[in-house]
TORLOGU-678537 format. One record per residue (C-alpha): y, x negated, z negated. Coordinates in steps of 0.25 Angstrom, whole numbers, padded with zeros to 4 digits, always signed. Example, Ala and Ser with C-alpha at 12.3 -4.5 7.8 and 13.67 -1.06 7.14 Angstrom:
REM TORLOGU-678537
-0018-0049-0031;-0004-0055-0029;
//
This chain:
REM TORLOGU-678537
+0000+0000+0000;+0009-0012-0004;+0006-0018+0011;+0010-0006+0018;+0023-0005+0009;+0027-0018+0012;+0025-0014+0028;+0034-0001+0029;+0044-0005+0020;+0047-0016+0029;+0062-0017+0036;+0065-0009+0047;+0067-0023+0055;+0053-0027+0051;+0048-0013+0056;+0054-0014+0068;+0048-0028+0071;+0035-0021+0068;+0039-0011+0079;+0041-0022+0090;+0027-0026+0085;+0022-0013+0089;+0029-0011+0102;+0025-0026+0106;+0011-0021+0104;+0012-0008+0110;+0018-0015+0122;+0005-0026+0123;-0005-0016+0122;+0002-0007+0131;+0000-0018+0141;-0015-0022+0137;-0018-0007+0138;-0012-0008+0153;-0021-0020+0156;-0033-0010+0154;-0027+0001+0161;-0025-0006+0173;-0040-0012+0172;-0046+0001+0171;-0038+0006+0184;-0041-0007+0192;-0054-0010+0188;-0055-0019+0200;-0044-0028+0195;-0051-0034+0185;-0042-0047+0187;-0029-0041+0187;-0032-0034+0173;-0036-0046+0165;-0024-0051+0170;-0015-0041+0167;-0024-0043+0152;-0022-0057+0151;-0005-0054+0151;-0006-0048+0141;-0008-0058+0133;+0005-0062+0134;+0013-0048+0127;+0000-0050+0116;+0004-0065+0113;+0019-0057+0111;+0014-0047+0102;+0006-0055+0092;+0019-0066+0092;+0028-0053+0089;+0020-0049+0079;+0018-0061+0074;+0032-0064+0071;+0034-0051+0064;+0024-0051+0056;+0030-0065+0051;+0043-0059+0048;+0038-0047+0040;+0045-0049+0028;+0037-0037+0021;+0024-0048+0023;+0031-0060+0018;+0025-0067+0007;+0034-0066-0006;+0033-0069-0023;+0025-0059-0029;+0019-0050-0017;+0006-0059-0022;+0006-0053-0035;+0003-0040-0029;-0007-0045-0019;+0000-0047-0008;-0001-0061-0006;+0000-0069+0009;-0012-0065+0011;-0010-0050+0011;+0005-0050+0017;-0001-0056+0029;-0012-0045+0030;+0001-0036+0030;+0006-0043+0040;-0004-0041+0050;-0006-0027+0045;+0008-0024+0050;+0004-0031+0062;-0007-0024+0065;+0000-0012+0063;+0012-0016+0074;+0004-0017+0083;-0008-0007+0083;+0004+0002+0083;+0009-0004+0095;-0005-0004+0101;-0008+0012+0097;+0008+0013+0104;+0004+0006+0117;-0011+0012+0117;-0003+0027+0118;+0005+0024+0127;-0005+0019+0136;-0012+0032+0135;+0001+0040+0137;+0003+0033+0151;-0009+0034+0155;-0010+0050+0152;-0020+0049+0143;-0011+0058+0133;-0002+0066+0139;-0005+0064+0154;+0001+0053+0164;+0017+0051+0161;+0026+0045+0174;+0018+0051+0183;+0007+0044+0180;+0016+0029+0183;+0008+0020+0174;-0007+0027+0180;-0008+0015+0186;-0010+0005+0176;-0014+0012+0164;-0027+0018+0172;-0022+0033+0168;-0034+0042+0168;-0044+0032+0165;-0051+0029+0151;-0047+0019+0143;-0059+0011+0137;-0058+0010+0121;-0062-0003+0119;-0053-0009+0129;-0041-0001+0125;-0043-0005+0110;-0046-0019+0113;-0033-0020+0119;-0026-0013+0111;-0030-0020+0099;-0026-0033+0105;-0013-0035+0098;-0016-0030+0085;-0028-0040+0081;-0020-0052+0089;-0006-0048+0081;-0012-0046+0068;-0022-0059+0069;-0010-0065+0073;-0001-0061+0062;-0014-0063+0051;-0015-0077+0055;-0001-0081+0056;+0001-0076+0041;-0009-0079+0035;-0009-0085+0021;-0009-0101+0021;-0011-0109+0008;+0003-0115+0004;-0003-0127-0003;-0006-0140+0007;-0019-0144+0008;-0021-0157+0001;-0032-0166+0007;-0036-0178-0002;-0032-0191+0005;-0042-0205+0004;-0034-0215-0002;-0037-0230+0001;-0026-0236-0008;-0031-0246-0019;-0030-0240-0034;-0016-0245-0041;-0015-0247-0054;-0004-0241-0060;+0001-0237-0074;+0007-0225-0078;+0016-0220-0064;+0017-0209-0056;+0003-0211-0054;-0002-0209-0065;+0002-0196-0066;+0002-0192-0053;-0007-0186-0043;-0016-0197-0041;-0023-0199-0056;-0026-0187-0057;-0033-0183-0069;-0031-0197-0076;-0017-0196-0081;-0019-0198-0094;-0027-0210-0092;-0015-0216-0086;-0004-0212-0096;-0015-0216-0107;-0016-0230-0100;-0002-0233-0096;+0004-0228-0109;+0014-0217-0110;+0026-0227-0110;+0022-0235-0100;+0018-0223-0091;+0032-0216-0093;+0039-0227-0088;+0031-0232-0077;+0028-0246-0083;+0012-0253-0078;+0006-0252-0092;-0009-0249-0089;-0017-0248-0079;-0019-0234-0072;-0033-0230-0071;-0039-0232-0057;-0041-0224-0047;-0022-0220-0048;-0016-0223-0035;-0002-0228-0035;+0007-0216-0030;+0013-0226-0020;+0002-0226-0013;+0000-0213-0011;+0005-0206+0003;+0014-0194+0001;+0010-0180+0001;+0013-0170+0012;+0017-0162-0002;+0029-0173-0004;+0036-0172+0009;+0051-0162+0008;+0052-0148+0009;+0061-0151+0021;+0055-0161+0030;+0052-0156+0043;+0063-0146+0044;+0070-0146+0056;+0059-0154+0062;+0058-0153+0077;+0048-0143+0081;+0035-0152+0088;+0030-0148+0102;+0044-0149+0110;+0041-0160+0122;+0028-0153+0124;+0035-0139+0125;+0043-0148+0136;+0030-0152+0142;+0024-0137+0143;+0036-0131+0148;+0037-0142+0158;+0024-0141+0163;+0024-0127+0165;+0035-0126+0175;+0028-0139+0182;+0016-0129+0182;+0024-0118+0187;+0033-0124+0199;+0019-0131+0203;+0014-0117+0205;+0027-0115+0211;+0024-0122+0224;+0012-0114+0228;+0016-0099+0224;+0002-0089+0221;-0002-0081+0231;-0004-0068+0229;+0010-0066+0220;+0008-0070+0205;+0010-0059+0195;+0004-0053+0181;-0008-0046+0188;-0011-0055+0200;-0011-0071+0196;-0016-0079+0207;-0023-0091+0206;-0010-0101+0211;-0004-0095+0199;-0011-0103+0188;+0000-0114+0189;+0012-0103+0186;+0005-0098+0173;+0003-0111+0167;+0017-0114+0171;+0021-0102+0163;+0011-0104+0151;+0015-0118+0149;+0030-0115+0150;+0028-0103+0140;+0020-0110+0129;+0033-0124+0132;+0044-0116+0129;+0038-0108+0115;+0033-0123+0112;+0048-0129+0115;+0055-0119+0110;+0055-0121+0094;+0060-0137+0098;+0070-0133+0107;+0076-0122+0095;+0076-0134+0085;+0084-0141+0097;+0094-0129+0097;+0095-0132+0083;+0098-0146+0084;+0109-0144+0096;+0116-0134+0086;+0117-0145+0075;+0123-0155+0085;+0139-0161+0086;+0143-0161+0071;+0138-0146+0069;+0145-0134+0058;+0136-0126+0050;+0136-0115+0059;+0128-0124+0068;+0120-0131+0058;+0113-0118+0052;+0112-0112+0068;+0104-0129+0070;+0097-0129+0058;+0092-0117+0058;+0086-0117+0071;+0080-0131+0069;+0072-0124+0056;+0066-0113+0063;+0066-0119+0075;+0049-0115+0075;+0052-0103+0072;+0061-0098+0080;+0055-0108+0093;+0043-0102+0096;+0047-0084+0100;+0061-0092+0106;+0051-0101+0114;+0041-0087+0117;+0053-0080+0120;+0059-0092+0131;+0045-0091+0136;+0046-0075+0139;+0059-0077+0144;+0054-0087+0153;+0043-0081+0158;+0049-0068+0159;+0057-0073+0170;+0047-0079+0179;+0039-0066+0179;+0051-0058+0182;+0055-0069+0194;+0038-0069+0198;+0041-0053+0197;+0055-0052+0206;+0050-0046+0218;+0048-0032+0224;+0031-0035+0225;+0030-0039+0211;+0036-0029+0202;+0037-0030+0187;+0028-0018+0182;+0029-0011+0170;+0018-0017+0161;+0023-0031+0165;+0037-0025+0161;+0032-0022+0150;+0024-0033+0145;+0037-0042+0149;+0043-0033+0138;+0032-0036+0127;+0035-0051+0128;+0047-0051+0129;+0049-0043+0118;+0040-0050+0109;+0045-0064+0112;+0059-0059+0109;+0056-0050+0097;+0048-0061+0091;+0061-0070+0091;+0068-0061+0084;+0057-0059+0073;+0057-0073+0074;+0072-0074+0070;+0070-0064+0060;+0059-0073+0053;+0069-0084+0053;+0080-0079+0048;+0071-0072+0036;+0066-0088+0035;+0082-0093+0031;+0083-0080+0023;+0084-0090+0011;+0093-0101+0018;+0103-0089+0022;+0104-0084+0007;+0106-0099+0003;+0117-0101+0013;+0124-0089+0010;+0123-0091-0006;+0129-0105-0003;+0141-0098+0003;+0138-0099+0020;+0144-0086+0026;+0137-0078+0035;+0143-0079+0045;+0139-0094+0046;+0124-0089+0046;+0125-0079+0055;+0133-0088+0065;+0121-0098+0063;+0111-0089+0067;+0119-0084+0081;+0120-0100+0084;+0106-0101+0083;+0103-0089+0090;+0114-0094+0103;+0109-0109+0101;+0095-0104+0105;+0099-0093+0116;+0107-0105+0122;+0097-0115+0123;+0084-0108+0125;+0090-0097+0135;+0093-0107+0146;+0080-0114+0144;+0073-0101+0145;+0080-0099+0159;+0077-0112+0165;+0063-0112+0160;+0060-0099+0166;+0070-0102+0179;+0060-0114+0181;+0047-0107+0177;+0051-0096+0187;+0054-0104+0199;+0041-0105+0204;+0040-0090+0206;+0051-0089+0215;+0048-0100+0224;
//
């Protein structure tokens, strides 16, 4: 009862997050329903429907990451002091979390699942004159076990997905016993004798060194053997600052560089012998091997690139003798820098790819039809609602720095000027990447 509290007395931003869960999910089985529908009326097109299947992968892959991100930023499952006292430990709030999530989007699936029998007159008889007959196969029987199977797709993936992303880990380091091939010093009375390394055999120490002579430091008795100097012991990975390695420089930049350059290499190869017959979602001819990789490894470059490049931005904002406007907007950037890369990288990556389907689409012989308008809509929306969830989640990350500045006085103006410098820092640097990219990845397909 406690679990379904904490899920509808959530805020009414929360619940609408939720929402975009379910109609991302409606959308996506809406579409996987379509793939069987055009099976059933083209039977004889075995090839063309395993293909229209197989892109669907690509709005599923945006649902689960949408859901994903919500789920992260639910602050109704967010572990806090004394929810363990009443049993709901990490453990259980992450079992809420893919509760919800299973929720969202069997809502979305039921959503999709009725519509689909709506178009196809299975309810209340053919609406549109009967316009979509000819891909939802309207006046055939569905199969159960297919239509079930599809439609439960998103729901297990997005709810595994969530489970294993929030699970519970063990805060404490594992310690692993280290060999130590240093020859036994004889000490009296230091830090080592009440340290770590004797052990159990403190008092044999302080009983042979004397308590004077301990206190001070001063050799006089032999420590029993088997105590190892604490000079020359290597430090543990527990000794290290709290603040090392904020800020780093996120790891994997040159090969981003590589993969983006080797997917346009890929694509204007493919380029200089064009497929024959017409590449498009339902016919991929076999020249056209070149022009996917080319797209794949473009894809996966830019999402790989993109948290270096945002810890780039950051730095360019703290250049030439920077105000404190622009040293929050840099700083803050080059902290979340992970974070916020990645759905920035996924969204560059839809945004790029968006625009060579609508250059390979730009002709009266190849027009863009309502499912791939559709599932265009599914990933796009999802690359861009995930940014924004993502934003949320980072600014409920500084919730505690913003309280601290405001307490020591900083007005707020100043914070909400840093935030809108960040925001016009990334839109500036990553919009006409985005462009040049997807210019060069789409000159191929106009040659």
């Amino acid at each position: 009862m406690l679990d379904l509290r904490l899920t509808r007395a959530a805020r009414p931003a929360v619940q609408l997050r939720r929402l975009l869960v379910a109609a991302a999910s409606a959308g996506t089985g809406f579409l996987l329903l379509s793939c069987l529908g055009y099976a059933l009326k083209r039977p004889e097109a075995a090839g063309s429907a395993a293909l229209r299947l197989a892109w669907c992968v690509v709005p599923v892959a945006a649902t689960v990451y949408l859901a994903l991100a919500v789920a992260r930023t639910d602050p109704g499952t967010r572990p806090r002091p004394g929810l363990s006292a009443i049993g709901l430990g990490p453990a259980r709030l992450m079992t809420v979390s893919a509760l919800v999530t299973a929720l969202s989007t069997t809502l979305g699936s039921l959503v999709a699942l009725s519509l689909f029998l709506h178009l196809r007159g299975d309810l209340t008889g053919l609406p549109f004159d009967g316009a979509g007959a000819s891909f939802l196969a309207a006046g055939k029987s569905l199969p159960l076990a297919a239509t079930l199977t599809l439609l439960a797709v998103v729901p297990v993936v997005a709810t595994v997905a969530v489970a294993l992303a929030l699970r519970p880990s063990d805060p404490r380091p594992v310690v692993r016993p280290q060999r130590r091939y240093l020859p036994f010093v004889r000490q009296a009375g230091g830090p080592a004798a009440g340290g770590p390394a004797a052990g159990g055999r403190t008092g044999e120490v302080e009983a042979a060194g004397g308590g004077g002579a301990a206190g001070k430091g001063t050799p006089a008795a032999a420590a029993p053997a088997g105590v190892i100097d604490p000079r020359f012991t290597s430090p543990s990975l527990t000794d290290k600052p709290d603040d090392e390695g904020a800020g780093d420089t996120p790891a994997g930049l040159p090969w981003a560089v590589a993969l983006v350059a080797a997917g346009l290499t890929a694509q204007a190869y493919a380029g200089r012998t064009p497929p024959t017959p017409a590449f498009t979602f339902t016919t991929v001819p076999t020249g056209a091997g070149f022009f996917l990789l080319g797209w794949l490894l473009t894809a996966v470059g830019l999402v790989l690139a993109a948290p270096g490049l945002t810890h780039l931005c950051g730095r360019l904002l703290q250049c030439a003798r920077p105000g404190a406007l622009r040293l929050l907007a840099g700083r803050g950037l080059m902290a979340e820098a992970t974070r916020i890369g990645r759905p920035l990288g996924i969204l560059c990556a839809v945004t790029a790819a968006g625009y060579a389907v609508t250059t390979l689409y730009d002709s009266p012989g190849r027009p863009f039809g309502p499912l791939s308008a559709l599932g265009a809509l599914v990933v796009a929306g999802c690359a861009f609602a995930t940014l924004l969830t993502v934003a949320v989640e980072t600014r409920q990350g500084r919730a505690e720095t913003t309280d601290a500045l405001l307490r020591l006085g900083a007005p707020a103006t100043v914070l909400r000027g840093a935030a809108a410098l960040r925001a016009f820092a990334l839109l500036a640097f990553f919009a006409p990447l985005t462009l040049a990219i997807a210019a060069l990845a789409a000159f191929p397909l106009t040659r």
